[in-house]
C-alpha positions in Angstrom: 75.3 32.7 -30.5 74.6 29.5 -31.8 77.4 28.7 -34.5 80.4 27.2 -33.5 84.0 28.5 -33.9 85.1 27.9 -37.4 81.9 28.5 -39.0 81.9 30.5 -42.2 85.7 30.4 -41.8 85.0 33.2 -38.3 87.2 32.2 -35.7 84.5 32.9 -32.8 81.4 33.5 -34.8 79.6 34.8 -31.2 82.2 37.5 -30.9 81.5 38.7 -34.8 78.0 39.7 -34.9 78.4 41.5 -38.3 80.4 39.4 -40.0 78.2 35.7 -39.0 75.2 37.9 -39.8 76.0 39.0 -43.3 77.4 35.2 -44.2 74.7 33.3 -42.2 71.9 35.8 -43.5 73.3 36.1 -46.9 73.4 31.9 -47.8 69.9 31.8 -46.3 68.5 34.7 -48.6 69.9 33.0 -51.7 67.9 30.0 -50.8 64.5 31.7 -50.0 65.1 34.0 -52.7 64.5 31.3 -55.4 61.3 30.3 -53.9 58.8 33.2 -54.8 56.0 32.2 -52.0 59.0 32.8 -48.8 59.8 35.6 -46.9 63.2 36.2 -45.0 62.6 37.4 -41.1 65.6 36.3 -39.6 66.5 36.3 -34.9 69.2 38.4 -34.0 70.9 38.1 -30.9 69.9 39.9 -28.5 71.6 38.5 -25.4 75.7 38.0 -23.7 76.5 33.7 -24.1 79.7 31.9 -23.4 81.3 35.0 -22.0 80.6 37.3 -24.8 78.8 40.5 -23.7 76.4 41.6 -26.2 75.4 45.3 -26.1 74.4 48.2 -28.4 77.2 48.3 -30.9 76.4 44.2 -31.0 73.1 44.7 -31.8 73.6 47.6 -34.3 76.3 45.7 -36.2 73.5 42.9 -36.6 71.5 45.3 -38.5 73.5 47.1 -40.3 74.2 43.3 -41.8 70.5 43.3 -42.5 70.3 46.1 -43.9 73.3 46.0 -46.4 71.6 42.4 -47.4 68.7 44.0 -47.7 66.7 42.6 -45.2 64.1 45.0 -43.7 62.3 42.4 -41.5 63.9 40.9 -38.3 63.5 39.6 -34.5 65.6 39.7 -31.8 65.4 37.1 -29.2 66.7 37.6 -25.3 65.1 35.1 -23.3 64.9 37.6 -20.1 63.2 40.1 -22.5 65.7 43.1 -21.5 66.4 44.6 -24.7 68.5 47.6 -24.9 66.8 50.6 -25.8 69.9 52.3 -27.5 69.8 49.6 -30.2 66.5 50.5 -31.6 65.3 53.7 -33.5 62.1 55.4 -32.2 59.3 55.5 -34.2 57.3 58.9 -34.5 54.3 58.3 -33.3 50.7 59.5 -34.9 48.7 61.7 -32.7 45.6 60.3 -31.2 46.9 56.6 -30.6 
């Protein structure tokens, strides 16, 4: 939501969740990559800005980003904490808890 138009080369990086993900993502994972004592837990958008609705298939296209950099660990940030169920996996849950 943050980077401007023209970054990475992305015309509208706000309305390209994938694409600024994977470049954004990927230059910062090179960096932390050759320092042995960081760990990569990158925000995700989770909220519409500057007239770009941001939904499920947003959301999900953020992760699947992740997920082909290899990136298992993440946040996503809304600041009215209204996150959209159908862009998360349930977990199974142990009996007892």
């Amino acid at each position: 939501s943050h980077y401007n138009k023209g970054e990475y080369k992305i015309a509208d990086p706000n309305r390209a969740p994938y694409q600024t993900i994977l470049k954004s993502v990927g230059d910062a994972k090179k960096q932390v990559t050759a320092v042995k004592t960081c760990r990569l837990r990158p925000w995700i958008q989770g909220f519409s800005l500057r007239g770009v609705p941001y939904g499920v298939a947003e959301i999900k296209a953020q992760k699947k980003a992740l997920q082909e950099l290899g990136v298992t660990e993440w946040l996503i940030w809304d600041s009215r904490c209204k996150y959209l169920e159908g862009a998360f996996e349930k977990r199974a849950t142990l009996k007892g808890r």
